[in-house]
C-alpha positions as CSV (number, residue, x, y, z in Angstrom):
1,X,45.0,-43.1,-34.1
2,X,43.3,-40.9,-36.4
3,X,41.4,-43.2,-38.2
4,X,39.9,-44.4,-34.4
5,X,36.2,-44.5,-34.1
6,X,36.4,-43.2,-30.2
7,X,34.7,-40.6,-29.6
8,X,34.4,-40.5,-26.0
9,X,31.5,-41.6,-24.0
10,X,31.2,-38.2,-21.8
11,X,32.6,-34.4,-22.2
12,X,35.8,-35.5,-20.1
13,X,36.4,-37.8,-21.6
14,X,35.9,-36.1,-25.2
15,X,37.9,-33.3,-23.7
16,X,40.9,-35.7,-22.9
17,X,40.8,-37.3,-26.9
18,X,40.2,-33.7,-28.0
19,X,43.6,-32.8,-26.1
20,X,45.4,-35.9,-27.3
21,X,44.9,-35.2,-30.7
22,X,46.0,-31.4,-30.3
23,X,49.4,-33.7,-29.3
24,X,49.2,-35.6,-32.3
25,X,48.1,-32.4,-35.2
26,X,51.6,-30.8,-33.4
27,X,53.5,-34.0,-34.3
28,X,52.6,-34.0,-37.6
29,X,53.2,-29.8,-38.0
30,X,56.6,-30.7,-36.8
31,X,57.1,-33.7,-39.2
32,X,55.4,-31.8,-41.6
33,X,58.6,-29.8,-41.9
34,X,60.9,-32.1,-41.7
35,X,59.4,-34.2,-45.2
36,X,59.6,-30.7,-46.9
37,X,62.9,-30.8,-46.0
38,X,63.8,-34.1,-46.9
39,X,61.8,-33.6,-50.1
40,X,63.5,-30.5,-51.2
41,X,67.1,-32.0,-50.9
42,X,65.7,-35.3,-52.5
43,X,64.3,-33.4,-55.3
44,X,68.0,-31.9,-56.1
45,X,69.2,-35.6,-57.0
46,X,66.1,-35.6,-59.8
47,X,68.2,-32.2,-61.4
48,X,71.4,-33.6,-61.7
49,X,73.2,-33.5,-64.9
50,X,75.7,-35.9,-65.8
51,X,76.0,-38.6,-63.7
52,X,72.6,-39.6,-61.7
53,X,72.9,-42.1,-59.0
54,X,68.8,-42.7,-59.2
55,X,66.2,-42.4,-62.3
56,X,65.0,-38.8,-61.6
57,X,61.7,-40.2,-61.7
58,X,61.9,-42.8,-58.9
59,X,62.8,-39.3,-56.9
60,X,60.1,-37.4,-58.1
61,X,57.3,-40.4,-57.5
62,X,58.7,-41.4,-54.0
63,X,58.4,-37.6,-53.0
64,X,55.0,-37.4,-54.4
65,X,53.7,-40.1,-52.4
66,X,55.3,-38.9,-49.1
67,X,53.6,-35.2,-50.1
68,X,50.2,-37.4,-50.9
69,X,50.6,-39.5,-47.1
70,X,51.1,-36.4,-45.9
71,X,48.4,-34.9,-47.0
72,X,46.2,-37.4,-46.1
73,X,47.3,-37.7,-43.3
74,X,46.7,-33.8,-42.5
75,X,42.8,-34.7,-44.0
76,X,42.7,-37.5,-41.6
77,X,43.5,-35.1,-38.6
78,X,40.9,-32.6,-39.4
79,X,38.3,-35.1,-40.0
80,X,39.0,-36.4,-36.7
81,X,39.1,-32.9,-34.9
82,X,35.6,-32.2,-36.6
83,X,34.5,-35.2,-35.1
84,X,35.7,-34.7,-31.8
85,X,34.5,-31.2,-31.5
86,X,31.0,-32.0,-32.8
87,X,31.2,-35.1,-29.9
88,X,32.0,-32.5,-27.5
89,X,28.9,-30.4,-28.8
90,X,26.8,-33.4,-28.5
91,X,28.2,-34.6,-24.7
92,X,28.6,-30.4,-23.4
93,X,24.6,-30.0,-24.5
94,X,23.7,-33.4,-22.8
95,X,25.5,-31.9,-20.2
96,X,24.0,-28.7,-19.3
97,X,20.0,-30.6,-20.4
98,X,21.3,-32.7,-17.2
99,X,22.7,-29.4,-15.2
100,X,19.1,-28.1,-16.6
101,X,16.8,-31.0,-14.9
102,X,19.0,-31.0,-11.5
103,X,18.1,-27.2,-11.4
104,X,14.8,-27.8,-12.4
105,X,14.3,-30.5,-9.6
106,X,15.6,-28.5,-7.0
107,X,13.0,-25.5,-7.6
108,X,10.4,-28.1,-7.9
109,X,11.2,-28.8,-4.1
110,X,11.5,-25.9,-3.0
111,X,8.0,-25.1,-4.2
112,X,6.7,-28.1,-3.2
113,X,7.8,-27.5,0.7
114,X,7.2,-24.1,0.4
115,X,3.9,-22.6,2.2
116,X,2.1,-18.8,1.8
117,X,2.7,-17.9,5.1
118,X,1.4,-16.9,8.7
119,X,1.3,-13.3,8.5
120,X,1.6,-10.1,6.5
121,X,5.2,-10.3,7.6
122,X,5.9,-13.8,6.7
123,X,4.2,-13.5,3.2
124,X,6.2,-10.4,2.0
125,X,9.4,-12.2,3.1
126,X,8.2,-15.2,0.9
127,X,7.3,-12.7,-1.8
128,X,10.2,-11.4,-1.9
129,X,11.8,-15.0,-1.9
130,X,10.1,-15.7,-4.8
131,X,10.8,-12.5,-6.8
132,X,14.6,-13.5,-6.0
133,X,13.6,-17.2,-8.2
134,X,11.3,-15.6,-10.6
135,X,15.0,-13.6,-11.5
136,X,16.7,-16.6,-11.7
137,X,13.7,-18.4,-13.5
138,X,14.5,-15.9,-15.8
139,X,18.5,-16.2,-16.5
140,X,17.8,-20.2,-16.7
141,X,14.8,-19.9,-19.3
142,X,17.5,-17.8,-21.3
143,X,20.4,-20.0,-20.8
144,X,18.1,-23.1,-21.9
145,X,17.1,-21.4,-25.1
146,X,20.8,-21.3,-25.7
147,X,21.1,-25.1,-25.4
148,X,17.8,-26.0,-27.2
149,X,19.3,-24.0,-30.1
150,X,22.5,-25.6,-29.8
151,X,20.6,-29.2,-30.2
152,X,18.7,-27.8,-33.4
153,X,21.9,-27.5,-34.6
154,X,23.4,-30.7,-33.6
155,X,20.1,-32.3,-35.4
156,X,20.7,-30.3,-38.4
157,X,24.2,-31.3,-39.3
158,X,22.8,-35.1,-39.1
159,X,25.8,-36.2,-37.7
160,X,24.2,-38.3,-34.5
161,X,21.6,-40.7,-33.8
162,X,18.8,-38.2,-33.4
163,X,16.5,-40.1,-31.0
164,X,18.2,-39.4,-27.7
165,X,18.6,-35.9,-28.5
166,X,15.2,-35.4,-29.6
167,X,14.1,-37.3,-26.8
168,X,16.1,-35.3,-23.8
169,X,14.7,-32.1,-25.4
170,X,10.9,-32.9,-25.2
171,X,11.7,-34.4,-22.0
172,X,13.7,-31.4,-20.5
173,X,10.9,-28.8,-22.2
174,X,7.6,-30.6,-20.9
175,X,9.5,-30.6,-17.3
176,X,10.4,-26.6,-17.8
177,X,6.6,-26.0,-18.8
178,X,5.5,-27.5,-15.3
179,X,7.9,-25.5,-13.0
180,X,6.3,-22.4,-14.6
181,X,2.8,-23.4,-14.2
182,X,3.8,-24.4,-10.2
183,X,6.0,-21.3,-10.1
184,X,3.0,-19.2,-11.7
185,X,0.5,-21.2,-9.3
186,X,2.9,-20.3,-6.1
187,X,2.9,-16.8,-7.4
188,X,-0.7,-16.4,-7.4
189,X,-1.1,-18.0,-4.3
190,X,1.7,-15.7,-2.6
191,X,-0.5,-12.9,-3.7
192,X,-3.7,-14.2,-2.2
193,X,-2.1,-15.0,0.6
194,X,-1.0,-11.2,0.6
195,X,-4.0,-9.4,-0.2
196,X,-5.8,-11.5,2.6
197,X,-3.5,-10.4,5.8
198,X,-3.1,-6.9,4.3
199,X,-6.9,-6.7,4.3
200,X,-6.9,-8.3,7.9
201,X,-4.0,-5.8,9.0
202,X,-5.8,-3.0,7.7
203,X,-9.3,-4.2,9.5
204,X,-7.6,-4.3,12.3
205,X,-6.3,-0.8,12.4
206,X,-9.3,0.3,11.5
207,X,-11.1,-1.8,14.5
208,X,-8.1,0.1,16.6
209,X,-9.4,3.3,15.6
210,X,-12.6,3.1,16.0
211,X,-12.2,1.9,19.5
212,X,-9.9,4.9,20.6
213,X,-12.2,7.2,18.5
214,X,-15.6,5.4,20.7
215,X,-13.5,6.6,23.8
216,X,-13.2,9.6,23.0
217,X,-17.1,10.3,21.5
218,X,-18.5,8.5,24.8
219,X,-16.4,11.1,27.4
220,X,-18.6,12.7,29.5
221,X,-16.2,15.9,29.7
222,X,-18.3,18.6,28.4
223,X,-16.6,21.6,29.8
224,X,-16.8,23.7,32.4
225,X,-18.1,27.6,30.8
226,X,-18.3,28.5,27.8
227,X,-14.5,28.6,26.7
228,X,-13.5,25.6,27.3
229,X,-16.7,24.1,26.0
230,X,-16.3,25.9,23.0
231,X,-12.8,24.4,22.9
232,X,-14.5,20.6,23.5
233,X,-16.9,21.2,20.6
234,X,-14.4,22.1,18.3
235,X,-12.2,19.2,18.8
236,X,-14.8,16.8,18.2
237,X,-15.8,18.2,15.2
238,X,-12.0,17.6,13.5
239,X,-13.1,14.2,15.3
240,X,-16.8,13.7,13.4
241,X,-15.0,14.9,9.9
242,X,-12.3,11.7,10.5
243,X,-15.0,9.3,11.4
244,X,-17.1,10.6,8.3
245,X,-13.4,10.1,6.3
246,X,-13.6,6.8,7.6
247,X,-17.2,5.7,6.1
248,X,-15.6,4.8,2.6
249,X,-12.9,2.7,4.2
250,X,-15.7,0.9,6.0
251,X,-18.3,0.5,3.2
252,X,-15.0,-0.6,0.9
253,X,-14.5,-4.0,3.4
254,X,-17.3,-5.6,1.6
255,X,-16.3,-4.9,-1.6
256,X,-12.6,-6.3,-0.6
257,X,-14.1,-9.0,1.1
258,X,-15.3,-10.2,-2.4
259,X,-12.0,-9.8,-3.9
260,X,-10.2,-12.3,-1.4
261,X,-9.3,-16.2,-3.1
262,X,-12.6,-18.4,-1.8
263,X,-10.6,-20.2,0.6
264,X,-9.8,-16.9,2.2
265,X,-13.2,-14.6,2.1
266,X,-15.4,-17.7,2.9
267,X,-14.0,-18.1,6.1
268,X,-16.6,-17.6,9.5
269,X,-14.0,-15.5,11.3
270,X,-13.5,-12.8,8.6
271,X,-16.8,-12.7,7.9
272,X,-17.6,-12.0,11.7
273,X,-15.0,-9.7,12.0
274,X,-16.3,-7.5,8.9
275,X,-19.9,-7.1,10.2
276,X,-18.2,-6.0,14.0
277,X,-16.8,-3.1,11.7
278,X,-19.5,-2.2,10.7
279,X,-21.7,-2.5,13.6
280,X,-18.6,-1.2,15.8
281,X,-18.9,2.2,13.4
282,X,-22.6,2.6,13.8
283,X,-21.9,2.6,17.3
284,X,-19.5,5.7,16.6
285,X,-21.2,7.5,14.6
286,X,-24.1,7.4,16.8
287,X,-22.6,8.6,19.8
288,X,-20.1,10.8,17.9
289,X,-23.4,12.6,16.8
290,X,-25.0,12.6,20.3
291,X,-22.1,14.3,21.5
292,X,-21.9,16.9,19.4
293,X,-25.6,17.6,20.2
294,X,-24.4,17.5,24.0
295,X,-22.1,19.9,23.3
296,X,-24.1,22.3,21.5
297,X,-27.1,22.1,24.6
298,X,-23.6,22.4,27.5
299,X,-22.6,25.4,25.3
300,X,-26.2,26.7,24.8
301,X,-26.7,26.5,28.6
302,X,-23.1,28.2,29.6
303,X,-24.2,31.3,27.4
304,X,-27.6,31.4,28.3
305,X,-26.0,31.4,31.6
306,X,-24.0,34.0,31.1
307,X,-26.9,36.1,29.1
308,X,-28.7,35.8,32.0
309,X,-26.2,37.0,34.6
310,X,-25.9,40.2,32.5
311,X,-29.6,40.7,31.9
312,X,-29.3,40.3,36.3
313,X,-27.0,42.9,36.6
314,X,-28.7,45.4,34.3
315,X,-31.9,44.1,36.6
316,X,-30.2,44.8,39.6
317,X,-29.0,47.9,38.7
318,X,-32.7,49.1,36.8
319,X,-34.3,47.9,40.0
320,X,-31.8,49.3,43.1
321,X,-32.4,53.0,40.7
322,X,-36.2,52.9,40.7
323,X,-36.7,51.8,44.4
324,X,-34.5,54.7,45.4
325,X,-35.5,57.1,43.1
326,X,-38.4,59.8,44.5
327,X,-40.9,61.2,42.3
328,X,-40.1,65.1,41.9
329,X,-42.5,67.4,42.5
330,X,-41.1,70.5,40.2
331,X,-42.0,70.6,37.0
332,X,-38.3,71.4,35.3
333,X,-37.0,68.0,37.4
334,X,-40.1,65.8,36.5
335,X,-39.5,66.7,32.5
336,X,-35.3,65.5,33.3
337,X,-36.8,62.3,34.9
338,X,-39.2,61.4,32.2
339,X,-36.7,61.7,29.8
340,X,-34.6,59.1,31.4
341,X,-37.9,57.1,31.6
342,X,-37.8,57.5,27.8
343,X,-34.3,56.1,27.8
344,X,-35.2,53.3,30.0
345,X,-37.5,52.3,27.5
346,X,-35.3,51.8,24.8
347,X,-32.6,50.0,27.2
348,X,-35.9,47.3,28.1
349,X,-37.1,46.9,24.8
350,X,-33.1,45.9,24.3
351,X,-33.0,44.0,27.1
352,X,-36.8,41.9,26.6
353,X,-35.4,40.9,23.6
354,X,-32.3,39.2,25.2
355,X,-35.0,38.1,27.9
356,X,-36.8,36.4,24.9
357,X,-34.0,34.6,23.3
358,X,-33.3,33.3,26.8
359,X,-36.7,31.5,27.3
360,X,-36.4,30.0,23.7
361,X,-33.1,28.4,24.6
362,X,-34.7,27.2,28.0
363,X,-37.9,25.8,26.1
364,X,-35.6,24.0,23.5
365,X,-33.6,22.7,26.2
366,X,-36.0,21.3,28.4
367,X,-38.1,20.1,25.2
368,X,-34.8,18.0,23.8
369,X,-34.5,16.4,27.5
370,X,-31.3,18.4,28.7
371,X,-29.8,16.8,32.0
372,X,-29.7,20.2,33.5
373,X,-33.6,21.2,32.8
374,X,-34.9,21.6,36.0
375,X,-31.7,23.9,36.8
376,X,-32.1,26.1,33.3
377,X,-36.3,26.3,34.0
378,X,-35.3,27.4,37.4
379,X,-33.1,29.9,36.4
380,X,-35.5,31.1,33.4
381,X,-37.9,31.2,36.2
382,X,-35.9,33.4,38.9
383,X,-35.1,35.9,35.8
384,X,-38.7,36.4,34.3
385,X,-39.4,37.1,38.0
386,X,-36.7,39.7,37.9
387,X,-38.0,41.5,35.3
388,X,-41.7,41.2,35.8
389,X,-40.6,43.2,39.3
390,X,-38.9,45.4,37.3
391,X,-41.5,46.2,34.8
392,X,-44.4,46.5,37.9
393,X,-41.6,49.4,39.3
394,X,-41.2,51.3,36.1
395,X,-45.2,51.2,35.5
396,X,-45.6,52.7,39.3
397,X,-43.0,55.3,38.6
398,X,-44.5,56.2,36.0
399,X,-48.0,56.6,37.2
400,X,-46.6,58.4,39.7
401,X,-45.3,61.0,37.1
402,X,-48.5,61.4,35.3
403,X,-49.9,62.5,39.0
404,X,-47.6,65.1,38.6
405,X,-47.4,66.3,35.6
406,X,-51.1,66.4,36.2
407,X,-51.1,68.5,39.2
408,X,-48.3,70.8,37.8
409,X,-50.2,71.4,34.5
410,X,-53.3,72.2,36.7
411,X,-51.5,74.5,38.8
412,X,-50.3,76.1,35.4
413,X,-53.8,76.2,34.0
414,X,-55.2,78.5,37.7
């Protein structure tokens, strides 16, 4: 039994030899105990004095030869537990270089069936799959650094035919090398894949924006007076600062345009779809711009509007005073009138000047082609006439008062 050359053809089958001789190595530590017996009580018959029923030294030789079998014996069942255990090296790292390739062919598989995806969603769910295996790529590239050691080792003790060992190895290492080149290909792919529907899914938001922002530049809702107009205009200026936010994100599609995998950023549609962008933002800009000026000429015409109603009123009140004021013909009330003349003065040198600003906002107006031109002239026209009636009543008044001060300061004079 100990002397077989058996090995075993497979770790079971190793394991079942390797338990069979655990069996055997406690049969012979039981009998090893029983021939120390037997050879201590033999050895007493070697120390007998007197009479001897055996030459002491047929004892002692017959005991040393059953201490030498059993020696070698014990020898014998080491050497054949080395050799067992370094066959169950050998079969267990055969073993998990098989386990090694089955694992190997299944990723290989999987990456082979395996495609980049539809959409953003789709792609992080794969890249998150493959994160999962580049883990497990991992733990395996460790574990199979374990076994290739383990075969080094086998090599070094020179025990076993070193070609099928050798061979399994270069086999098992040129088959790991290409999963990571495919899993390192996938990988990159994956990412292309991913940088190409994250840069559609931001276009599109960005096409999305600019459509609810072109709605809102193109309203036609420039207020009503001045408040709410006011209001407008302010609004659309957060609204201008966000489209002029926007400019980098739209001059930045070219530039990741160029970034994309060839397969990806040569594409008609993409292409197509960046120049709408841009085009689509021009558009924006454009009106977002002509708005604003809208708003500024609505705003300009509600307070020139309003300037004019209270230049009226002042007009109206100016004008009802003179027509139903009568020169005086005392001397004490003529002096109390021309001081309010004096007054008046001041009050339509205010008032002109108000008169003026008016007409320039009516003459830039009607020059930048303002919708409501003929209404604004009009209006400039009705209060120019105003005034001009006005000023023809305080220059009669006022002749009328140098008569009189005339007359009274000839009376004064006789």
């Amino acid at each position: 039994l100990l002397v077989s050359k058996d090995l075993g053809k497979h770790l079971l089958e190793v394991e079942d030899l390797l338990q069979k001789h655990g069996l055997l190595e406690a049969d012979i530590s039981a009998q090893t105990e029983r021939v120390q017996a037997l050879n201590t009580a033999a050895l007493k018959f070697s120390e007998l004095e007197g009479y001897q029923p055996c030459d002491p030294q047929i004892i002692c030789n017959r005991v040393n030869h059953v201490q030498t079998c059993l020696e070698e014996l014990g020898e014998l069942a080491g050497k054949r537990r080395k050799e067992l255990e370094d066959s169950r090296q050998l079969w267990a790292f055969f073993q998990e270089m098989e386990e090694a390739e089955a694992w190997i062919r299944e990723k290989e598989q999987i990456l082979a069936a395996k495609t980049c995806g539809r959409d953003l969603s789709s792609v992080l769910t794969l890249t998150n799959k493959h994160k999962s295996m580049l883990g497990e790529l991992g733990s395996r590239r460790a574990l199979l650094h374990q076994t290739m050691k383990r075969g080094e080792q086998i090599l070094a003790k020179k025990r076993f035919s070193p070609g099928g060992i050798q061979e399994k190895m270069r086999e098992v290492r040129l088959r790991w090398k290409k999963l990571e080149e495919v899993t390192g290909l996938h990988q990159q792919r994956l990412q292309e894949a991913l940088n190409f529907f994250q840069f559609s899914a931001e276009t599109d938001d960005l096409v999305a924006w600019l459509q609810d922002t072109y709605r809102i530049v193109s309203s036609d809702d420039f207020g009503h007076d001045d408040y709410s107009t006011q209001a407008l205009l302010r609004k659309h200026r957060a609204v201008v600062e966000e489209v002029e936010k926007h400019r980098a994100a739209v001059l930045a599609l070219r530039k990741q345009l160029a970034l994309l995998a060839p397969e990806h950023r040569q594409g008609v549609d993409v292409q197509i779809r960046v120049v709408e962008v841009e085009q689509l933002y021009g558009e924006v800009a454009e009106v977002a711009v002509l708005r604003q000026q809208w708003l500024q000429d609505a705003l300009a015409v509600y307070r020139m509007f309003s300037e004019v109603h209270a230049c009226e009123v002042w007009v109206d009140e100016k004008e009802q005073w003179l027509e139903r004021m009568e020169v005086p013909e005392e001397l004490d009330e003529v002096e109390v009138v021309q001081h309010r003349f004096e007054s008046l003065d001041q009050e339509m040198n205010s008032v002109m000047g108000r008169i003026l600003d008016v007409n320039q906002v009516v003459q830039q107006l009607v020059d930048g082609g303002h919708p409501s031109s003929e209404e604004v002239r009009s209006c400039q026209d009705h209060l120019n006439s105003r005034w001009n009636r006005v000023v023809e009543l305080v220059e009669c008044k006022k002749e009328q008062l140098g008569s009189v001060l005339k007359i009274q300061n000839y009376l004064l004079e006789c």
